[in-house]
DRENVEXFI-733813 format. One record per residue (C-alpha): residue in three letters; z negated, x negated, y negated. Coordinates in nm, 3 decimals, always signed. Layout:
BEGIN
R  numi        z        x        y
R   Ala        Z        X        Y
...
end
This chain:
BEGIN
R  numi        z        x        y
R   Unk   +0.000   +0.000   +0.000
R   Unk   +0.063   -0.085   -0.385
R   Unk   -0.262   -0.188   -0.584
R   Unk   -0.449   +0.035   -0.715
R   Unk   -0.602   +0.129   -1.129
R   Unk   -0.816   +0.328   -1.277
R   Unk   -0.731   +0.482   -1.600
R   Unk   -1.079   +0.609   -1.814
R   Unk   -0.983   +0.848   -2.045
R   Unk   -1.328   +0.741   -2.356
R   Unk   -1.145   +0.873   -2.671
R   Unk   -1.311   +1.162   -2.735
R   Unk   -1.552   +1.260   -2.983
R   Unk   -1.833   +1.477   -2.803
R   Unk   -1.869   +1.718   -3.077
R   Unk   -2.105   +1.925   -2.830
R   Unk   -2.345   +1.719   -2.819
R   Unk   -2.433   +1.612   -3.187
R   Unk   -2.657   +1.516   -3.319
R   Unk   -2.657   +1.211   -3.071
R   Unk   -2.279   +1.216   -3.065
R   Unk   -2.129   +1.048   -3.362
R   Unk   -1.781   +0.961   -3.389
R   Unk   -1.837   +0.567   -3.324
R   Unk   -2.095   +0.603   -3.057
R   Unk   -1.953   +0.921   -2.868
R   Unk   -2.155   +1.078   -2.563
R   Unk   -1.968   +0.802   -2.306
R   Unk   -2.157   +0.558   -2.479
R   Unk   -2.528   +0.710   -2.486
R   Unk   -2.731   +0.695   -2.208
R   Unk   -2.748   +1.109   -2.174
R   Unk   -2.930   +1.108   -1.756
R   Unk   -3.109   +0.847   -1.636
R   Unk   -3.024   +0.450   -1.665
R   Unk   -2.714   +0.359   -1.819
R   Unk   -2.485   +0.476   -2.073
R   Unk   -2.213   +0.742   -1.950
R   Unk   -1.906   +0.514   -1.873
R   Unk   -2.120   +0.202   -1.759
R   Unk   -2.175   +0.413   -1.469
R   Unk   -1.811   +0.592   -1.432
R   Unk   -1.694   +0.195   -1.398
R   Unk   -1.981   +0.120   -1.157
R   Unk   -1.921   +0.406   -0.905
R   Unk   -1.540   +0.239   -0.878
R   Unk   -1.708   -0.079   -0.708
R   Unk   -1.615   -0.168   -0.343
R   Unk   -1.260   +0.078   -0.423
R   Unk   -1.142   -0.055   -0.775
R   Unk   -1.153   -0.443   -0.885
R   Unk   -1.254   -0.452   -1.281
R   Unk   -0.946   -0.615   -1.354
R   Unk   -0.800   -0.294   -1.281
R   Unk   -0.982   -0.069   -1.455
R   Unk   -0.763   +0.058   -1.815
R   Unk   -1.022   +0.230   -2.090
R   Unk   -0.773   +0.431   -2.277
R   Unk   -1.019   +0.510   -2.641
R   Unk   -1.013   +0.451   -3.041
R   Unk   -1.009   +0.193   -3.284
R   Unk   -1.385   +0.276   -3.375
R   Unk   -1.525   +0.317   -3.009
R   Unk   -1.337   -0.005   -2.897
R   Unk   -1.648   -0.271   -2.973
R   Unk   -1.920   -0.072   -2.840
R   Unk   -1.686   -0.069   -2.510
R   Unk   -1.631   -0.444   -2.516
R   Unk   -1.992   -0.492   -2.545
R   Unk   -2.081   -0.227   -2.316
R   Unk   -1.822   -0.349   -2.068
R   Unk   -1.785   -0.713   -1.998
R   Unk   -1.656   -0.697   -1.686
R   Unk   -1.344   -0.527   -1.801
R   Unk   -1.065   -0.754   -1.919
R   Unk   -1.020   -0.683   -2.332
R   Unk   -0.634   -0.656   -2.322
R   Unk   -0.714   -0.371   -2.044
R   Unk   -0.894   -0.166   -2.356
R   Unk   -0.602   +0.051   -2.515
R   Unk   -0.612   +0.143   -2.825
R   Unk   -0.462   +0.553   -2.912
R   Unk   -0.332   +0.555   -3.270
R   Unk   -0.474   +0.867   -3.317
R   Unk   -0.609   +1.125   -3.057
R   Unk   -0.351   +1.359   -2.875
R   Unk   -0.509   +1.496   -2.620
R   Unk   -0.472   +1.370   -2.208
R   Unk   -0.112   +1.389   -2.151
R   Unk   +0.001   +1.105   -2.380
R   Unk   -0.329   +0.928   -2.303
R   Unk   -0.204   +0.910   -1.941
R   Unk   +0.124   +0.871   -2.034
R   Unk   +0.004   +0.542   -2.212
R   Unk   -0.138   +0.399   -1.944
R   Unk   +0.098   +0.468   -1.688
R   Unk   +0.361   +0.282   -1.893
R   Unk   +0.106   +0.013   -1.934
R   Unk   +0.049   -0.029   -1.510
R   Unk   +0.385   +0.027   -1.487
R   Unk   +0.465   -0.331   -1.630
R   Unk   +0.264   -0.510   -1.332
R   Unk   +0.341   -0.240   -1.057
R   Unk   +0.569   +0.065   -1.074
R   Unk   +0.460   +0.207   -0.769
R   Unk   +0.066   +0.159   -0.817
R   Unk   -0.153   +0.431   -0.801
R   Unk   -0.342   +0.557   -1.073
R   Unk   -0.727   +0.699   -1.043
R   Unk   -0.786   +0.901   -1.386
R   Unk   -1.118   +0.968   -1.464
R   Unk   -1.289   +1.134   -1.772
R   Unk   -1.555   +0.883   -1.931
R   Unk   -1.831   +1.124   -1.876
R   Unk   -1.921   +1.283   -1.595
R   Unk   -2.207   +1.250   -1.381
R   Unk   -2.189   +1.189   -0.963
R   Unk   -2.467   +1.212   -0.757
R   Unk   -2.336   +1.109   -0.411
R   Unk   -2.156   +0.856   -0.555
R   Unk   -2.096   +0.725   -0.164
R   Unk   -1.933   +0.991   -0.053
R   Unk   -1.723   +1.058   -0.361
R   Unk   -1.593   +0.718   -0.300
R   Unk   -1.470   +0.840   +0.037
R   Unk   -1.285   +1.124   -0.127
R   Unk   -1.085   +0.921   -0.391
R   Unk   -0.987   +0.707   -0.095
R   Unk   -0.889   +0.924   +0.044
R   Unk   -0.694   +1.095   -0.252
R   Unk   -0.541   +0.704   -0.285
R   Unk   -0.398   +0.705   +0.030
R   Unk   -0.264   +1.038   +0.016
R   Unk   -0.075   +0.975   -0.347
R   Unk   +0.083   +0.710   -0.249
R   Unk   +0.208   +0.778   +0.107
R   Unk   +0.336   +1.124   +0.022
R   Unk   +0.378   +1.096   -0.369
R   Unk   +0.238   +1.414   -0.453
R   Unk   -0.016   +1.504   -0.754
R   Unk   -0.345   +1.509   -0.587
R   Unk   -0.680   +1.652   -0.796
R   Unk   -1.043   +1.694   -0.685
R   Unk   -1.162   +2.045   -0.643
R   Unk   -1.603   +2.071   -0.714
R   Unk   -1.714   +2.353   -0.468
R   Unk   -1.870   +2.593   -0.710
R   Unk   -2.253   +2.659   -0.675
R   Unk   -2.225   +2.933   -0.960
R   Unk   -2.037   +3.178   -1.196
R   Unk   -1.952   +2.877   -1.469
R   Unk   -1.765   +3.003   -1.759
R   Unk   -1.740   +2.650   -1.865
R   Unk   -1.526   +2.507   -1.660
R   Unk   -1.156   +2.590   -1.542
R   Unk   -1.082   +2.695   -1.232
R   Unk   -0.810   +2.585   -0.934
R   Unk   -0.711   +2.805   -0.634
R   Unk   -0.600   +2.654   -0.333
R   Unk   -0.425   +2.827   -0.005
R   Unk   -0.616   +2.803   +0.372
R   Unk   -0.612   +2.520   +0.588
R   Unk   -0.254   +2.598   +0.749
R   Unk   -0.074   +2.482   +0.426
R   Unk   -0.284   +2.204   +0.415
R   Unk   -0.181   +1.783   +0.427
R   Unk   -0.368   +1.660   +0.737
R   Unk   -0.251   +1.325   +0.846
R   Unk   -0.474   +1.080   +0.899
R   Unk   -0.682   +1.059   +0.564
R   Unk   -1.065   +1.115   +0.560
R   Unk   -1.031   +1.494   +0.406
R   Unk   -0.825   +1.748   +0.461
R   Unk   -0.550   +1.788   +0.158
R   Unk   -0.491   +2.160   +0.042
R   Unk   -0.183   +2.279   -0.147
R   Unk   -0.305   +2.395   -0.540
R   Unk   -0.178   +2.804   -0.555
R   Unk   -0.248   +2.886   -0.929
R   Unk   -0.500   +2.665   -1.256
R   Unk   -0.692   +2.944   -1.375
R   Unk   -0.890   +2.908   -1.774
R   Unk   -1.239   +2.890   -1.879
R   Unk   -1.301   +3.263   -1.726
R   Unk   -1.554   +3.501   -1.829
R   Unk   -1.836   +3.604   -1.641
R   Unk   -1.700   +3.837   -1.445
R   Unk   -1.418   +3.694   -1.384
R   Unk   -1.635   +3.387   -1.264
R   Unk   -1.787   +3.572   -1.019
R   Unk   -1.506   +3.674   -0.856
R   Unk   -1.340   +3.322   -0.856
R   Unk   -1.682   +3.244   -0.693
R   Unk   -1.677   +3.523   -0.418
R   Unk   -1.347   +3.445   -0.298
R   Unk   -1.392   +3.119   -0.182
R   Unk   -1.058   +3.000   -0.222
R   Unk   -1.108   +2.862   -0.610
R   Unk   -1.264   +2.489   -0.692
R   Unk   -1.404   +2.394   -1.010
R   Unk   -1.101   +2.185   -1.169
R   Unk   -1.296   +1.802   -1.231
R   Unk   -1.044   +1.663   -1.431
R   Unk   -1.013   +1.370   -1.237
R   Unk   -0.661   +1.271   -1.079
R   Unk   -0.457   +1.048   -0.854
R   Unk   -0.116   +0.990   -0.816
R   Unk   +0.139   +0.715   -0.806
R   Unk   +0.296   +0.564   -1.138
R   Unk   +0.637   +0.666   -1.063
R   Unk   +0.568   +1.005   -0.972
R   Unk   +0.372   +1.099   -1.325
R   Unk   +0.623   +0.942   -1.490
R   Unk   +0.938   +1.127   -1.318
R   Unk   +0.708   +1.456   -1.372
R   Unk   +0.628   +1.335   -1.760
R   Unk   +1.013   +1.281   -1.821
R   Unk   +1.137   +1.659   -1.608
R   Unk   +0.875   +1.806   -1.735
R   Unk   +0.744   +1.712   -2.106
R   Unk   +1.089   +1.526   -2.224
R   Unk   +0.982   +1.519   -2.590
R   Unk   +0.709   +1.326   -2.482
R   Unk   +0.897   +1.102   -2.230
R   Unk   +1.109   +0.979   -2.544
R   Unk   +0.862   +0.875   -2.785
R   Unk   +0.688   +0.703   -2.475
R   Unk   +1.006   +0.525   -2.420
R   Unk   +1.067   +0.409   -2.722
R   Unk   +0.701   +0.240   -2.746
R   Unk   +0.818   +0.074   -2.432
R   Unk   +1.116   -0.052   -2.521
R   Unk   +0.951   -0.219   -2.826
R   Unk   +0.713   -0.430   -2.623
R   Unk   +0.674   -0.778   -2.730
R   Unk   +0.907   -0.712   -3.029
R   Unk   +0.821   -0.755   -3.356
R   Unk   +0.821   -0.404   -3.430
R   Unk   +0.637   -0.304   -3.190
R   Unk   +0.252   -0.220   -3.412
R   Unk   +0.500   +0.027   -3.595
R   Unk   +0.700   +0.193   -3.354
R   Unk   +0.372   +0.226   -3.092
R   Unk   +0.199   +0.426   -3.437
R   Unk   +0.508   +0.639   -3.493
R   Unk   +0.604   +0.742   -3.201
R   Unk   +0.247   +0.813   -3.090
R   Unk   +0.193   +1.018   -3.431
R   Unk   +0.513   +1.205   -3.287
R   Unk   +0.418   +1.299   -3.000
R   Unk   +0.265   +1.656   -2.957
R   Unk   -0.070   +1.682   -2.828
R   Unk   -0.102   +1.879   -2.469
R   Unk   -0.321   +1.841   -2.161
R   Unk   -0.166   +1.663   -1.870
R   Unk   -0.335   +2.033   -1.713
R   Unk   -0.140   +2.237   -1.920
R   Unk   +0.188   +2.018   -1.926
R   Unk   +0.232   +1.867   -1.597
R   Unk   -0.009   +1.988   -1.313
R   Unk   +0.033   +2.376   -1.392
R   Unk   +0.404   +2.353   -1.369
R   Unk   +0.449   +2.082   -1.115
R   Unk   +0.544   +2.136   -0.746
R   Unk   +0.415   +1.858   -0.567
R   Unk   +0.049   +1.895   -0.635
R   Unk   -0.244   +1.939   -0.383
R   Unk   -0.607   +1.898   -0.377
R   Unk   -0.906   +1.761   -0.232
R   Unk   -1.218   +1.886   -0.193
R   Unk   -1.530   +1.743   -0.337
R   Unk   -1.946   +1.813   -0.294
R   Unk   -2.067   +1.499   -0.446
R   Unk   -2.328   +1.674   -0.711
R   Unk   -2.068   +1.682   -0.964
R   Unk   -2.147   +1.779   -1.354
R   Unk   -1.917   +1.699   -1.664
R   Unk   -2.231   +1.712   -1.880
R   Unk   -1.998   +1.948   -2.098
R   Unk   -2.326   +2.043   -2.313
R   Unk   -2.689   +2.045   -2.386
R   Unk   -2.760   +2.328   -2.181
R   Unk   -2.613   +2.116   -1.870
R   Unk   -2.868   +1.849   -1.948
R   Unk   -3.152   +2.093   -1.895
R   Unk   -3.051   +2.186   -1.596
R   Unk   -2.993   +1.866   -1.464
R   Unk   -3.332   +1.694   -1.586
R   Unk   -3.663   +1.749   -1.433
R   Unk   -3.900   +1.988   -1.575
R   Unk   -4.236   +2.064   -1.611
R   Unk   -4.429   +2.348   -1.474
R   Unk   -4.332   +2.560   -1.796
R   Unk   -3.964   +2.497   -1.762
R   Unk   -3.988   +2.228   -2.027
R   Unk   -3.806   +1.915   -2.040
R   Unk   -3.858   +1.669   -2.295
R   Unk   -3.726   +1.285   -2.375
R   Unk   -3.991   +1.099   -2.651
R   Unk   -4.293   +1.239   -2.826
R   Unk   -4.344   +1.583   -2.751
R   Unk   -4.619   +1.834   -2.778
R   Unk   -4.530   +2.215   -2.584
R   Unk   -4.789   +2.484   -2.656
R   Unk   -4.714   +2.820   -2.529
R   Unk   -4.389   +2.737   -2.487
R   Unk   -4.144   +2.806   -2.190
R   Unk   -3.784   +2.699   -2.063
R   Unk   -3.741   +2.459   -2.354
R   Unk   -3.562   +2.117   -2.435
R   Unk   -3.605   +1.853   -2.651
R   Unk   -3.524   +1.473   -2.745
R   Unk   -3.761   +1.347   -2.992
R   Unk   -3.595   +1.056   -3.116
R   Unk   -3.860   +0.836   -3.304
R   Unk   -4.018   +1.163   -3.426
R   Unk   -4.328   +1.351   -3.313
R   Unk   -4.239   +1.702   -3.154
R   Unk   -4.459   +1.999   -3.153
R   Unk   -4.337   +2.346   -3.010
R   Unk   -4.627   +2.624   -3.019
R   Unk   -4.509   +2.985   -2.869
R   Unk   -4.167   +2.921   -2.842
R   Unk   -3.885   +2.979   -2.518
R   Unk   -3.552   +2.932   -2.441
R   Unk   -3.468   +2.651   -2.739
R   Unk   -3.309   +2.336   -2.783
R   Unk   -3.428   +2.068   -3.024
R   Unk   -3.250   +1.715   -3.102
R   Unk   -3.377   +1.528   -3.331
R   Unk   -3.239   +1.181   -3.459
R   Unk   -3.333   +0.952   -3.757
R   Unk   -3.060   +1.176   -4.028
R   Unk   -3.018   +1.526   -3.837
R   Unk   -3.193   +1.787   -3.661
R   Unk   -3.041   +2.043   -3.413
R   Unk   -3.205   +2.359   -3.310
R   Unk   -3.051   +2.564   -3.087
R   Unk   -3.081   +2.842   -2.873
R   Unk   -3.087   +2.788   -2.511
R   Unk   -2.718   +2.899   -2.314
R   Unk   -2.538   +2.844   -2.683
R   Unk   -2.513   +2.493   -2.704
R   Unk   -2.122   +2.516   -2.640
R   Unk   -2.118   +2.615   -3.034
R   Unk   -2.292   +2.283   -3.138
R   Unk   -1.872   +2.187   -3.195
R   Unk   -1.890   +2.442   -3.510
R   Unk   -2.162   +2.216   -3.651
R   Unk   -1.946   +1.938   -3.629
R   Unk   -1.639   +2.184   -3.783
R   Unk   -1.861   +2.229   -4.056
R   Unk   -1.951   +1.883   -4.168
R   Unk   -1.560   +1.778   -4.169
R   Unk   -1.516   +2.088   -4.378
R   Unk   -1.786   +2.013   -4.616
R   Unk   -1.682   +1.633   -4.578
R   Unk   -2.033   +1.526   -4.487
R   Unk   -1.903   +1.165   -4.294
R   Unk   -2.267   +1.057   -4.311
R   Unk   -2.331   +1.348   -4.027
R   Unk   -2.019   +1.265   -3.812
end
């Protein structure tokens, strides 16, 4: 088989969880659960599957020295710099032209910067599995999350039974993807959930070089071009200028959205790993240990009368007295307060400082 990369997707901003989350130290590079910041420990779960040298952290001009010092391991000229933000498609797109350079038919492991793994043994068994089955059959392969309850947070994939399914000899049984389904409502949730036959959609995918980029060019050709022409420039003089203007050109899309919902060749494999994407602060609390009261609490904090509540101190002193169901952060400029199972709508906080042009806050 071909080598193998990972591709780290660390540009973005996570405007749900301000106050911690500013624009130059984003949630993938706070510690948010437990020891180590959020993409220290995406690149450590890769060990024993993916050499360092391999790994690509596609991110921002602002984000890129906390990742260098963060990161030592992983070579500099392996941190890629986005011009400006455009959502995952081009971010992918990126990269694959970057592997592409030192092996067109390499396989590419894309990962968000921020999720959280528990098993992190067996979910190496999966994406080797997923690895082996891109690359021997070429196909678009994601990992399915069994669902463990009605999420309205996440979207959704539906797969077909077992007899449609790729079963060679790879460690887990590879399922042809029916339908993507949105962020559904409750409801709807609950009937995803009931069925049996729809997976919480990770995010995380694995295919062959070649194959996203034959499905980039059929499928998103607008794209394709500007991608081209930033390739074609390589190690010209014109290059800084072309890379920024054909970047800035570029429309942004999901690779969900503009490949994987439209593509042919795409399958999935299941995964029970204890898989979160930390989307919010109301994930936090339910992933961090509480006291008899429901409370969980990081720093100096004091809970009187209080029930089912979060908070991170920061270097302040905390006191809660007859209070439920509320989230606190406090750091050294900002304070949120927020109602438990609302914490999705921290993002119009952040909406409103960029209105109000309030950098400081950002």
């Amino acid at each position: 088989m071909s080598s193998v990369y990972a591709v780290i997707m660390a540009g973005g901003v996570g405007t749900r969880f301000w106050p911690r989350s500013r624009e130059k130290t984003p949630k993938q590079l706070l510690e948010i659960i437990g020891k180590g910041t959020m993409i220290q420990n995406t690149v450590a779960r890769l060990r024993d599957v993916i050499e360092p040298r391999n790994i690509i952290i596609v991110t921002n001009k602002l984000q890129k020295p906390l990742l260098v010092k963060q990161l030592p391991e992983i070579p500099v000229q392996n941190i890629l710099i986005e011009p400006i933000g455009r959502n995952t498609a081009p971010c992918i797109g990126l990269a694959a032209l970057y592997i592409r350079r030192f092996d067109p038919e390499a396989v590419m492991v894309v990962l968000p910067a921020d999720h959280i793994i528990q098993n992190e043994e067996e979910f190496r068994t999966v994406l080797r599995s997923a690895i082996s089955a891109a690359y021997e059959t070429k196909s678009l392969i994601t990992i399915g999350i069994h669902p463990t309850r009605p999420e309205t947070g996440y979207g959704y994939i539906q797969v077909v039974d077992e007899s449609d399914s790729i079963n060679r000899h790879f460690d887990r049984l590879v399922y042809r993807v029916k339908t993507f389904a949105e962020k559904p409502t409750v409801g709807i949730a609950k009937q995803f959930l009931e069925s049996g036959d729809y997976l919480w959609n990770s995010g995380m995918f694995i295919w062959r070089v070649d194959t996203i980029m034959q499905e980039i060019e059929r499928l998103l050709p607008e794209m394709y071009i500007e991608l081209k022409k930033i390739d074609d420039s390589f190690g010209s003089d014109k290059f800084e200028q072309v890379f920024d203007t054909a970047y800035r050109t570029i429309r942004g899309i999901s690779i969900d959205y503009g490949v994987m919902e439209k593509a042919k060749n795409v399958f999935l494999i299941k995964g029970n790993f204890g898989w979160s994407d930390v989307g919010s602060w109301d994930e936090v609390l339910r992933l961090s240990s509480k006291d008899d009261k429901g409370n969980s609490s990081a720093g100096k904090v004091f809970f009187y009368n209080s029930n089912d509540n979060f908070v991170q101190a920061g270097n302040k002193f905390v006191a809660t007295v007859g209070v439920d169901d509320i989230i606190v952060i406090v750091t050294d400029d900002s304070v949120l307060v927020c109602k438990k199972g609302q914490s999705q709508d921290v993002k119009e906080v952040v909406d409103y400082l960029r209105r109000k042009q309030l950098d400081d806050y950002l």
